[in-house]
N, C-alpha and C positions, 0 to 999 in steps of 0.2 A: 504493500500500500504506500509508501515512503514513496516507493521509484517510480510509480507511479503518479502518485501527485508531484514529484517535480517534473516529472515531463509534460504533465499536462502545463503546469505553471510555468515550465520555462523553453518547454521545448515542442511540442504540440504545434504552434503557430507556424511555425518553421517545416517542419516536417510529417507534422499531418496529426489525426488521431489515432491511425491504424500505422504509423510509422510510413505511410507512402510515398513522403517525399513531395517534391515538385519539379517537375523536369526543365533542364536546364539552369534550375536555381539551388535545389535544396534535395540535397540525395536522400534517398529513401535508405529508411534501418529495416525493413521488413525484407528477408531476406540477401542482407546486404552482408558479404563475404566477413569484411572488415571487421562486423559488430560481433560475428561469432569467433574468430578465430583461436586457437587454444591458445596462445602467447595474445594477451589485449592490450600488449605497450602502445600501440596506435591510436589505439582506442582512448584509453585511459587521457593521454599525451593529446588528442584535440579536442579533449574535453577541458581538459589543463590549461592549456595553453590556445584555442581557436585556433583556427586556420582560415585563407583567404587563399584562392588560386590566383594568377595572374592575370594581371588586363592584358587583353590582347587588343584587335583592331575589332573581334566581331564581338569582345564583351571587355569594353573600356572599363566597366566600371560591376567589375565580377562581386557577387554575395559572397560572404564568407560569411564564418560562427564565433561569436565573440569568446574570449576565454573564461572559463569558469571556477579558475582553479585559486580565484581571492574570495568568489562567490559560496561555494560548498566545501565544506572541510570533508575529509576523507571517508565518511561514515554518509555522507549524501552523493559523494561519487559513484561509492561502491553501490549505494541502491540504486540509483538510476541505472546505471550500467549495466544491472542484475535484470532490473526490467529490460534494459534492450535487448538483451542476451535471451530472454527466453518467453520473449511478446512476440504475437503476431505470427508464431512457425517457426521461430528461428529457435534453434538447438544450442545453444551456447548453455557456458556453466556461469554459476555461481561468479561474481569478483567480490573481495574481501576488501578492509579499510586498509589491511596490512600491506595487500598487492598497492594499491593507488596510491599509497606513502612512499612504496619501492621506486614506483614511476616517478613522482614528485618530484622526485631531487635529482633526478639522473637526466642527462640530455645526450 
């Protein structure tokens, strides 16, 4: 319920209420390779920190996901991430406050 209500409250808008994404803007977590994979440093790491692709010529002015990682302490990462991990069809496991510490500090 935790991981839950923070996505609805912070991340929903963005990427849907069934994790679908928005095409060409805002990738979908519903079957998205990235959100399950056994190793989540990816994961973890642009939730931490955002990400933004590049402008190019045919998208000057690209969406990115701001960073979250002054927003939620370790104990709200790990929920949300649990949610992404096994909403919607996707097969991922469990992440823990312990894992999303690991990542924290490491670049």
């Amino acid at each position: 319920p935790r991981g839950e209500k923070l996505y609805v409250d912070h991340c929903a808008a963005c990427h849907g209420d069934h994790g679908e994404g928005v095409p060409d803007a805002y990738a979908p977590l519903a079957g998205n390779r990235a959100v399950t994979m056994r190793r989540p440093a990816n994961l973890v790491r642009i939730v931490l920190e955002g990400g933004f692709a590049p402008d190019t010529l045919g998208h000057p002015r690209p969406f990115g996901m701001p960073p979250f990682g002054q927003t939620f302490d370790n104990e709200d990462i790990a929920a949300l991430l649990t949610h992404l991990r096994t909403s919607w069809g996707n097969q991922g496991t469990e992440i823990s406050a312990l894992q999303v510490n690991r990542y924290r500090g490491t670049r």
